[in-house]
C-alpha positions in Angstrom: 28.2 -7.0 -10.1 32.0 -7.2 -9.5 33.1 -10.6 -10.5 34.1 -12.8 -7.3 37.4 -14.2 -9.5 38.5 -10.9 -11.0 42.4 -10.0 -9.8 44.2 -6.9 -10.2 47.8 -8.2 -11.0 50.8 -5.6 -11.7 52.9 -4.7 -14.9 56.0 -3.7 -15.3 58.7 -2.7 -17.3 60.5 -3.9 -20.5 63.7 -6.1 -20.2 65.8 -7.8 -22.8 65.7 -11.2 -23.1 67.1 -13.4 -26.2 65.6 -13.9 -29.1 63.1 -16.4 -29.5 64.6 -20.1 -31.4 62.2 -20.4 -33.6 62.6 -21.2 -38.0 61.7 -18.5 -39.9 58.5 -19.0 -41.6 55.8 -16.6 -43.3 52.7 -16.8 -44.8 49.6 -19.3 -45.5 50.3 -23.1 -46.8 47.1 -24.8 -47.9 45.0 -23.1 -45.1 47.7 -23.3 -42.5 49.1 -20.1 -41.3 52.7 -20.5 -40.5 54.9 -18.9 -37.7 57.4 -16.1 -38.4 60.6 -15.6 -36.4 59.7 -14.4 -33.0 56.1 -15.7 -33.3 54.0 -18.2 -31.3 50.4 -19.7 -31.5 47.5 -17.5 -29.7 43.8 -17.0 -29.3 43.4 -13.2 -30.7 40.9 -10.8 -30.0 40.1 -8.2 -32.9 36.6 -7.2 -31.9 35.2 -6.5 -28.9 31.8 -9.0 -28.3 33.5 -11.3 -30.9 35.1 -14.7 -30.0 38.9 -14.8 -30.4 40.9 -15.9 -33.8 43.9 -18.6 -33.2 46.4 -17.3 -35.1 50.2 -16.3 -34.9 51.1 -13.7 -32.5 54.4 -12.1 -31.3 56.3 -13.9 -28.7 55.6 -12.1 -25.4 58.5 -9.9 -24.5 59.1 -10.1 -20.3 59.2 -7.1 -18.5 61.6 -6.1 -15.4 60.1 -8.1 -12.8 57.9 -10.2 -15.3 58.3 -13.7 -15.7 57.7 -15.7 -19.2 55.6 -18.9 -18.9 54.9 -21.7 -21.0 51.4 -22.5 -20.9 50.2 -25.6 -21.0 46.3 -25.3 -19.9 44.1 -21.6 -19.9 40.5 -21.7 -18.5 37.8 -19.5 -20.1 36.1 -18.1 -17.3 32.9 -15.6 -17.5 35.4 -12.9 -16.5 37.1 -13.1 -20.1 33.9 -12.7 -22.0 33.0 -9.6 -19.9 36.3 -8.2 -20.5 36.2 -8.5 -24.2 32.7 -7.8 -24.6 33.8 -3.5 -24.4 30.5 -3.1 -21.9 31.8 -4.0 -18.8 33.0 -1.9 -15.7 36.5 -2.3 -17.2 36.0 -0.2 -20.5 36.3 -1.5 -23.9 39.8 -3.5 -24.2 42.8 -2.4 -26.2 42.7 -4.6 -29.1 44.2 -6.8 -30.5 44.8 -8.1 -27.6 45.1 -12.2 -26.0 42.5 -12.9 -23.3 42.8 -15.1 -20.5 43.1 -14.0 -16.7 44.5 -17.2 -15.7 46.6 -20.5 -16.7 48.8 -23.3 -15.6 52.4 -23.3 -17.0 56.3 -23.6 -17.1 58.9 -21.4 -15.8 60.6 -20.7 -19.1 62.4 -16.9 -18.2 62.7 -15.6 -14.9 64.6 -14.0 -11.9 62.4 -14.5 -9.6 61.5 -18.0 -10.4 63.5 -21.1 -10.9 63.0 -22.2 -14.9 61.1 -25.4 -15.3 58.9 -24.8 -12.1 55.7 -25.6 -12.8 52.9 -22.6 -11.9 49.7 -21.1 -11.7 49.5 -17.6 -12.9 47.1 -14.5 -13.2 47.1 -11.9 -15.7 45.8 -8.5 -16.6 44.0 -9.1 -19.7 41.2 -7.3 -20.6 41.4 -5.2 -17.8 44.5 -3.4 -18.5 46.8 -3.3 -21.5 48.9 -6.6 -22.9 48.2 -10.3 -23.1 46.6 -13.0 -21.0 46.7 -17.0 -21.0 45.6 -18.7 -23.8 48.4 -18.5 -25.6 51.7 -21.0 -26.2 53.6 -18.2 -24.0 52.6 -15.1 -21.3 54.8 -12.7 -20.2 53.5 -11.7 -16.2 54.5 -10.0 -13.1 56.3 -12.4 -10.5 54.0 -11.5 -8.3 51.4 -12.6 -10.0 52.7 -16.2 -10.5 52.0 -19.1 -7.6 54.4 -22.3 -7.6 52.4 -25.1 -7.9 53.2 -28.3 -5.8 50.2 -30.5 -5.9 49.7 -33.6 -7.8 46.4 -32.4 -9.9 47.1 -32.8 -13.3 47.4 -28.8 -14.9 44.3 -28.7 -16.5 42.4 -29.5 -13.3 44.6 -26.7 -11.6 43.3 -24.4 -14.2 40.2 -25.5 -13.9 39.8 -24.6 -9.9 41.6 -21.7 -10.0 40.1 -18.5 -9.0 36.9 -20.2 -8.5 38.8 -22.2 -5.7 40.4 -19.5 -4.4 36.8 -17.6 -4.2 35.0 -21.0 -3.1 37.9 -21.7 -0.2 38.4 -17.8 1.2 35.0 -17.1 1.5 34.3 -20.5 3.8 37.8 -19.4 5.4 38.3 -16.0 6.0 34.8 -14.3 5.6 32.5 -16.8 7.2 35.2 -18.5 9.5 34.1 -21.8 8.9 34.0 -24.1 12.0 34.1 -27.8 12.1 31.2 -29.8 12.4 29.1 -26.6 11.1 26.4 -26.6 8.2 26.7 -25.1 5.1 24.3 -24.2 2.2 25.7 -23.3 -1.4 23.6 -21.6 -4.0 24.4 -22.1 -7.7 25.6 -25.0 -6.8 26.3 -26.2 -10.4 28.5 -23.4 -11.3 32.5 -23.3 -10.7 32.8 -21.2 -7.2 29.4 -23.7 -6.4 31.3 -26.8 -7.1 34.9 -25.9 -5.5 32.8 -24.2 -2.5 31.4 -27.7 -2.2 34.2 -29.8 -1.9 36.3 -27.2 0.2 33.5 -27.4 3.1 33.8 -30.8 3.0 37.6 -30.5 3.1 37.1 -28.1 5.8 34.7 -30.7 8.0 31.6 -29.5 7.3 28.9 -31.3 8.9 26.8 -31.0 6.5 26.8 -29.7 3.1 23.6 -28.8 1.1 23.2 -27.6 -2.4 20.8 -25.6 -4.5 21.0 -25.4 -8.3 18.2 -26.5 -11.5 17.5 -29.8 -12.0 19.7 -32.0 -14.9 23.4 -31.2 -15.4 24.1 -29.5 -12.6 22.4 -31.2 -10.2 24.8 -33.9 -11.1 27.8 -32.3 -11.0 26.8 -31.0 -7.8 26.4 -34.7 -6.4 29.5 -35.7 -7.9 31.2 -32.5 -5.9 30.0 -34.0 -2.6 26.9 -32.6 -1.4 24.9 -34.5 0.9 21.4 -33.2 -0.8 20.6 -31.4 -4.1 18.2 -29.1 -3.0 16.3 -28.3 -6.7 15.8 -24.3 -7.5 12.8 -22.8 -8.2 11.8 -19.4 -8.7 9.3 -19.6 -5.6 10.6 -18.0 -2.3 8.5 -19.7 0.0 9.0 -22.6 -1.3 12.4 -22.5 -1.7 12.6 -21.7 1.7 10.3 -24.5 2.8 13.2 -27.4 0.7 15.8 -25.5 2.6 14.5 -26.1 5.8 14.0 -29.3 5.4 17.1 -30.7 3.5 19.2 -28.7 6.4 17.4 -30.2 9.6 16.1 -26.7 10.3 18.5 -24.4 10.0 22.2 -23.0 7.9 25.2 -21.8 9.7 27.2 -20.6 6.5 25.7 -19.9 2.9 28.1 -19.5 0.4 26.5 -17.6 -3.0 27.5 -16.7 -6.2 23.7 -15.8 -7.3 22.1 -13.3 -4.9 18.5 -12.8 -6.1 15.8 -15.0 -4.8 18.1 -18.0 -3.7 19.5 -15.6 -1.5 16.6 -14.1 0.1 14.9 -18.3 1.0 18.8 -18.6 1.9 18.8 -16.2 4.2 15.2 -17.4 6.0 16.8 -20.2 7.3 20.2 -19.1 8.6 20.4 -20.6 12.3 21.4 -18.0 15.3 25.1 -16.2 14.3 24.7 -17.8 10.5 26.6 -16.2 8.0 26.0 -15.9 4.6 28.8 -14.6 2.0 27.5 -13.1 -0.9 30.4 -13.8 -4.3 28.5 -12.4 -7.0 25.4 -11.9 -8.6 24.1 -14.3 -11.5 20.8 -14.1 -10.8 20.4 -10.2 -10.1 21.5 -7.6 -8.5 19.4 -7.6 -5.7 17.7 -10.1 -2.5 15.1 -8.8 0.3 16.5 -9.9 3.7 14.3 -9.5 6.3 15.5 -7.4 9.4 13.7 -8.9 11.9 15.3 -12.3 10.9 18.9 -10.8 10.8 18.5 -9.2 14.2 16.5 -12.0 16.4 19.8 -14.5 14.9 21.9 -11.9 15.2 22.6 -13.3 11.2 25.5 -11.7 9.0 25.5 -10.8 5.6 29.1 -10.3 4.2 30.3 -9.4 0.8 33.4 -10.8 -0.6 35.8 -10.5 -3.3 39.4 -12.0 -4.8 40.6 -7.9 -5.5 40.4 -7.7 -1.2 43.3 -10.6 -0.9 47.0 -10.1 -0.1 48.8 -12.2 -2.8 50.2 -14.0 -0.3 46.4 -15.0 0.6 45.5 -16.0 -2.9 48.9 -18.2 -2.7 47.9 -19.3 0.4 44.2 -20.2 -0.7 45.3 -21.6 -4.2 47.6 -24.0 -2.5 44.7 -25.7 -0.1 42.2 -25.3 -2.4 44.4 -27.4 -4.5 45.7 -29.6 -2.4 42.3 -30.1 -1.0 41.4 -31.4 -4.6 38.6 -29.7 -5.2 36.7 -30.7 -8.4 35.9 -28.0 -10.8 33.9 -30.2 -13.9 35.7 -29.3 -17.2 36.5 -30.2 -20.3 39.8 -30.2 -22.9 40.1 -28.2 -26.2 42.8 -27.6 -28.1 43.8 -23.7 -28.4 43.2 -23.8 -32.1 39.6 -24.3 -31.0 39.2 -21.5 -28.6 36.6 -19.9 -30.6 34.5 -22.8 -30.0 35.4 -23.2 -25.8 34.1 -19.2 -26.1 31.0 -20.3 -27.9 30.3 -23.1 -25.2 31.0 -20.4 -22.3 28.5 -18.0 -23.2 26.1 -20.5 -23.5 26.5 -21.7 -20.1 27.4 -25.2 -21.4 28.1 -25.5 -17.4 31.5 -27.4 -17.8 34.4 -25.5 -17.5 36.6 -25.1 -20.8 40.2 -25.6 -20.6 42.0 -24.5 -23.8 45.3 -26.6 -24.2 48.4 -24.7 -25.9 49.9 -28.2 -26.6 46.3 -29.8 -28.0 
């Protein structure tokens, strides 16, 4: 299933720019690889399914209507290990390639952008041609880059990102959240779970009720600001049964990034003109809603995805789900260790991994 975060940015043409300052250096010096002229620090992918290689890389060249960035901090998100795994609905990537569909950075070469400005960004990579985010530098489309004025620190910006955007548009726009309403968030633990969280109750929420396994992220869950942790289990009935009762009866909004059977004991207690927005699908491709439940609550269910925004709305949603500070649990790395942040990823270590170009 389509991945709630994925964006479509645009490319564009070459333009000159000068060269890069930079001492010439080449070769290996007891196990260090050292920079060339024109070269910069990178996460590199050879092989499709394979974790990336920081190495030396050429310096990004900006396009016409491209703006060069300094990156200081680059999330690795699911969405960059489908990419590169060459099975997804993308098609296999054009290697070697950098991954990395988002990151936090400087201004440091543009005409659309004042230098130094500090920015979020989206990329390409993996779904198209040319390089992404974790990297020292990434060359992408102005439109594609979002002035940041918010006083997270970047590698909490990163960490939010999509995910926030995801979390806040589908509370916003799909389910038109109302004050004082209920809401109910499946995979609670996850990134779009925890930023969905915190934006309902940035958005008033009444009340705000998770659902995710027991342990780890259960707690991060409780430390995003749900009222009740609602414990998953495989069980509809049941499920159903712990929903009821840890939302006084009844949902007006699920948010869920899981589908499958959360989203079919989800759907069993959705009160009359309850919504439930559906952002991906960890847990399966499919849920069994009931039609005479939809009909007799005259329920919704909607489907949502970043690929429908304007960029003006992803701008827009980026900024208050920022502002809103919405906590996305994450951890630090160094790029030099972004094999290992990949490692962690796949194995659903739960917190996010920010790789940091200046680590």
């Amino acid at each position: 299933m389509e991945d709630p975060t994925a964006s479509r940015p645009s490319r564009a043409r070459a333009r000159p720019r000068p060269e890069a300052r930079r001492e010439p250096a080449s070769g290996e010096e007891d196990g260090v690889l050292l920079l060339q002229r024109g070269h910069s620090y990178a996460a590199v992918l050879h092989t499709p399914g394979e974790p990336p290689a920081y190495r030396p890389h050429p310096d990004p060249v900006p396009a016409v209507g491209q703006t060069l960035v300094r990156v200081t901090a680059a999330p690795v998100v699911p969405l960059d290990l489908l990419c590169a795994s060459g099975t997804s609905y993308f098609g296999r990537p054009a290697v070697p390639y950098v991954p990395g569909v988002q990151g936090v950075g400087v201004v440091a070469d543009s005409a659309a952008h004042p230098t130094g400005a500090r920015v979020w960004f989206a990329t390409a990579a993996g779904t198209a041609p040319g390089d992404g985010s974790q990297a020292e530098r990434c060359a992408v489309a102005d439109g594609d880059v979002v002035p940041l004025d918010v006083e997270l620190p970047d590698p909490a910006v990163a960490a939010i990102g999509l995910s926030g955007v995801a979390a806040w548009m589908a509370l916003t726009w799909r389910a038109q959240l109302r004050p004082g309403e209920r809401v109910l968030v499946l995979g609670a633990g996850g990134a779009v779970g925890q930023a969905a969280i915190g934006a309902a109750r940035s958005l008033d929420a009444g009340r705000v009720v998770a659902v995710c396994r027991p342990g780890p992220s259960a707690e991060r869950a409780a430390r995003a600001g749900a009222d009740e942790v609602v414990p998953l289990t495989e069980d509809v009935d049941e499920l159903a049964r712990r929903l009821a009762r840890a939302c006084g009866g009844d949902v007006d909004v699920v948010v869920d990034p899981v589908f499958g059977a959360a989203a079919t004991a989800a759907s069993r207690v959705l009160a009359p003109g309850g919504r439930l927005v559906n952002l991906g699908g960890a847990s399966g491709d499919t849920a069994r809603f009931s039609s005479a439940v939809l009909r007799s609550r005259s329920a919704s269910v909607l489907g949502y995805t970043n690929n429908a925004l304007t960029g003006e709305q992803r701008a827009a949603a980026l900024a208050c789900a920022a502002a809103g500070r919405l906590a996305v649990d994450h951890e630090l790395l160094p790029l030099s260790r972004a094999a290992e942040g990949w490692a962690r990823t796949a194995a659903g270590a739960g917190r996010r991994v920010v790789l940091s170009p200046g680590g």
